[in-house]
C-alpha positions, 0 to 999 in steps of 0.5 A, a space after each residue: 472687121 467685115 468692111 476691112 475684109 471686105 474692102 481688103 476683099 476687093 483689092 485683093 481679087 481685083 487690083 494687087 493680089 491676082 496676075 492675068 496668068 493666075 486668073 486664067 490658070 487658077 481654075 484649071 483643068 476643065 472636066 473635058 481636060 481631065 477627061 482627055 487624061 489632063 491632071 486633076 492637079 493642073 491649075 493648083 499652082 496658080 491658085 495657091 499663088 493667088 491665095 498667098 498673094 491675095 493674103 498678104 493684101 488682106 494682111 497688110 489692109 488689116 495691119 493698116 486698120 489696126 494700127 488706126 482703130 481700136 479693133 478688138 483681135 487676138 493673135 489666135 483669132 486672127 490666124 484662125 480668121 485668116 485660115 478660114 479665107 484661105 482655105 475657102 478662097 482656093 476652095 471656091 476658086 477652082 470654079 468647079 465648086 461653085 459651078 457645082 453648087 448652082 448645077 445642084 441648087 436648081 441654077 444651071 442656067 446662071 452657071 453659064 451665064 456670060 451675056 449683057 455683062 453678067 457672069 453667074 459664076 463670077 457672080 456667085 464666087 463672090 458672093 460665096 467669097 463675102 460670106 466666107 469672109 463674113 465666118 472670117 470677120 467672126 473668128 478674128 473678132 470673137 476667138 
């Protein structure tokens, strides 16, 4: 179930489930924006775009796998599984919870990270994306 999200994961995020606009909008505003009287609310839209369209990816991944493999899901397992990465995904994609967690984990420097072709905090979104999906593998497979 981890590998099909997780593949689902990469088509999704990278591919079919985020235009250029949601990507750049998703995360906004920046706490200079918000300290210049910009809403907090900026950039939500976009996020939840993505998530809805980023979920009907992984749904149809899913439905694909099913129809082909014995894996063992239930109805409820299912939605909780996928709740779960919803709410995690637009959680983690608002960029500052991730730039948080490396400021207070003793990792500022890999939050500005963007040279030789890394990014920290792309870097970290996905890994903290994976382990989500990981808790949503779980649900779907064992509620």
């Amino acid at each position: 179930m981890w590998a099909v999200l997780s593949v689902g994961h990469n088509l999704a995020d990278h591919v079919f489930g985020q235009s250029d606009r949601q990507a750049a909008n998703k995360g906004a505003p920046s706490a200079t924006d918000v300290a210049d009287g910009v809403s907090p609310r900026k950039g939500w839209g976009a996020c939840l775009e993505h998530v809805a369209q980023y979920h009907l990816v992984m749904a149809v991944m899913l439905a694909l796998v099913w129809a082909v493999l014995p894996l063992q899901m239930s109805w409820t397992g299912l939605a909780a599984g996928l709740a779960v990465s919803a709410v995690t995904h637009a959680f983690f994609d608002r960029r500052w919870p991730v730039r948080w967690l490396l400021q207070h984990t003793g990792s500022p420097d890999f939050a500005e990270l963007r040279t030789a072709g890394m990014n920290g905090m792309y870097l970290t979104d996905q890994a903290l994306h994976q382990t989500a999906l990981l808790v949503s593998a779980l649900l779907i497979t064992l509620v």
